[in-house]
C-alpha positions as CSV (number, residue, x, y, z in Angstrom):
1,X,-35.9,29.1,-7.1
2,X,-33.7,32.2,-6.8
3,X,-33.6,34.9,-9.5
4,X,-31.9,36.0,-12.2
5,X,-29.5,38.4,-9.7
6,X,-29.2,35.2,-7.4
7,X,-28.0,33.0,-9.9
8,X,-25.8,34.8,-11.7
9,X,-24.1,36.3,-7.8
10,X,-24.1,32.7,-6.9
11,X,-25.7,33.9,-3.7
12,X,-29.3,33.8,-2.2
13,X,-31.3,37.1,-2.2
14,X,-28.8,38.6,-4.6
15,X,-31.2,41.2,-5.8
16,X,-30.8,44.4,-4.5
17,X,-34.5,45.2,-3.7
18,X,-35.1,41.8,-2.1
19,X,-35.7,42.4,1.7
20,X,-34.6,38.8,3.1
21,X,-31.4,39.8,4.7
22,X,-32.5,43.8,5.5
23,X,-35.3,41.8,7.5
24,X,-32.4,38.7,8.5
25,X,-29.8,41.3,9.8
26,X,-32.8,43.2,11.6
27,X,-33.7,40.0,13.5
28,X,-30.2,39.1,13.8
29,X,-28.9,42.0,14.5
30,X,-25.6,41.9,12.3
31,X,-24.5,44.4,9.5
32,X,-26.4,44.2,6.7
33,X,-23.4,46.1,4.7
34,X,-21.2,42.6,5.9
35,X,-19.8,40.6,2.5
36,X,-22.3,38.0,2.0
37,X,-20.1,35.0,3.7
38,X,-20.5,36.9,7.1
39,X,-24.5,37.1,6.5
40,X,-24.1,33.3,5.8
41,X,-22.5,32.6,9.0
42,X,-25.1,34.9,10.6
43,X,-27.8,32.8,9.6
44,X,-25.5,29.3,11.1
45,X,-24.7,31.0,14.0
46,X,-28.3,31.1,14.6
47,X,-29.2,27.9,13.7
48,X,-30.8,29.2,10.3
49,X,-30.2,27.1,7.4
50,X,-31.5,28.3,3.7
51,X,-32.7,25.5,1.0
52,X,-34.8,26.0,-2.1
53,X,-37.8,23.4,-2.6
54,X,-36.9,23.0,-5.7
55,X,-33.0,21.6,-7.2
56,X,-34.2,22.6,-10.7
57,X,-37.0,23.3,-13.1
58,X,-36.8,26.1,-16.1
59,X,-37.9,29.5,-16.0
60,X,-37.4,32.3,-18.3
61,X,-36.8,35.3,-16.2
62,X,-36.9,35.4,-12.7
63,X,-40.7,35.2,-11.4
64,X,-42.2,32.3,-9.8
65,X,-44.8,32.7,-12.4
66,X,-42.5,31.4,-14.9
67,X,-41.4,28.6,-14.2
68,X,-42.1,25.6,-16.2
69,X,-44.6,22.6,-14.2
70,X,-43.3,20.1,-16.3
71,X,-40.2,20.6,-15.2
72,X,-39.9,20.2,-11.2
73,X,-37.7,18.6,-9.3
74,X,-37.7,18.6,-6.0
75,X,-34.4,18.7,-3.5
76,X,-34.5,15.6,-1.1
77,X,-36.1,17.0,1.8
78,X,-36.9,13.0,3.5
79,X,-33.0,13.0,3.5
80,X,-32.4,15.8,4.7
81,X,-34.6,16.0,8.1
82,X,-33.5,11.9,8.5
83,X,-29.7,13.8,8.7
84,X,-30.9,16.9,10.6
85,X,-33.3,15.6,13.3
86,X,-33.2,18.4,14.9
87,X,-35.2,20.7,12.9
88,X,-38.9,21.3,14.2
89,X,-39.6,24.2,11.9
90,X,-39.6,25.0,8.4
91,X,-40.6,28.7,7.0
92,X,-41.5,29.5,3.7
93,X,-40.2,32.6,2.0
94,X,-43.6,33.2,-0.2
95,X,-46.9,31.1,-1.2
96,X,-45.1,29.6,-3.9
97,X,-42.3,27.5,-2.0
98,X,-45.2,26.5,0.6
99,X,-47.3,24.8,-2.6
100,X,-44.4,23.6,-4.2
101,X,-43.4,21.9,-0.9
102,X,-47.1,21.0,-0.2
103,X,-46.9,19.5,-4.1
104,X,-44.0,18.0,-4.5
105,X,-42.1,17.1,-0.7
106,X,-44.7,16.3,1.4
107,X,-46.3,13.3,0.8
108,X,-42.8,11.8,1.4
109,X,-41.7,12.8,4.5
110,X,-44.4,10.0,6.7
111,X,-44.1,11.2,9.7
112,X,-41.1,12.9,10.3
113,X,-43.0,16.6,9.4
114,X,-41.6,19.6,11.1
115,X,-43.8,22.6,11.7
116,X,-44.2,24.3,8.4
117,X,-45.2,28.4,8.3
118,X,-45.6,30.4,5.3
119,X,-44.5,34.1,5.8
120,X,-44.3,36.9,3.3
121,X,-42.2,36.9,0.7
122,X,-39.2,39.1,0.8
123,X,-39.1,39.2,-3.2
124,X,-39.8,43.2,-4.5
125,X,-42.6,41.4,-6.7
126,X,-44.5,41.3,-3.4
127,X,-45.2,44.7,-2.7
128,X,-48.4,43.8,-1.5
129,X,-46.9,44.2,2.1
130,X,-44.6,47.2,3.6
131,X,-41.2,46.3,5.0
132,X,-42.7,47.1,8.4
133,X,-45.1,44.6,8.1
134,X,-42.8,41.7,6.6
135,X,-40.2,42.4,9.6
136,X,-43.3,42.1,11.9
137,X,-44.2,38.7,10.1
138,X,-40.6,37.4,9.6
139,X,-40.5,37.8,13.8
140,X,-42.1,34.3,14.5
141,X,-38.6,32.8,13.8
142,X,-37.2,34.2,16.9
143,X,-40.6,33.4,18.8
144,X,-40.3,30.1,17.7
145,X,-37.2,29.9,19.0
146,X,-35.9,28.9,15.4
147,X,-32.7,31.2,15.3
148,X,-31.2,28.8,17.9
149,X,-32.3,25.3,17.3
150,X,-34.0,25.3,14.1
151,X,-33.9,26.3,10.6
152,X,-35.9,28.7,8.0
């Protein structure tokens, strides 16, 4: 779910130390000083579409430690690749959208499962990792191919 700074900009990544679009316009190669509906179309240009696992739980604060189990809901991912077809891929920003995923979405998507890949999480909480080595990890999108067929 995105964080406090998210919410309240109405925008994903919002927070200022959050490395998602530093490592986006990196890969990308646009201006990571562009207003946030350029970085938007970035990601579309590229084929790159963003979607929490979750519409809505509760959380006080902003870590995924703190959110509420009790109170999941899942968006409606078999809808969503039934619409989109096209998408082969699916990358996790972080361990915890990959288990809520696992938890909550997969069991009902049958057979229609894209190729799911946990990488680092871009959130400041996780400073387990440098930026270096989250740019290097974030890289399999474009090695993938995903930034022109398939989606994040």
């Amino acid at each position: 779910m995105p964080g406090c700074a998210s919410l309240t900009a109405s925008q994903y990544y919002a927070h200022a130390q959050n490395a998602f679009w530093r490592i986006m316009a990196e890969l990308l190669q646009f201006n990571l000083a562009s207003p946030y509906e350029e970085k938007v179309q970035a990601l579309k240009s590229a084929k790159i579409a963003l979607w929490d696992v979750l519409q809505s739980c509760k959380r006080e604060g902003s870590l995924d430690a703190m959110i509420e189990g009790d109170t999941l809901i899942a968006n409606d991912f078999l809808t969503f690749f039934q619409t989109h077809r096209h998408i082969t891929h699916v990358f996790f920003n972080g361990a915890k959208a990959e288990h809520l995923f696992k938890q909550l979405v997969l069991k009902s998507l049958n057979n229609s499962m894209p190729n799911l890949f946990r990488l680092p999480s871009t959130s400041p909480a996780h400073a387990a990792m440098t930026f270096e080595q989250k740019l290097a990890a974030w890289r399999i999108i474009l090695e993938s191919g995903s930034s022109t067929n398939k989606r994040p």
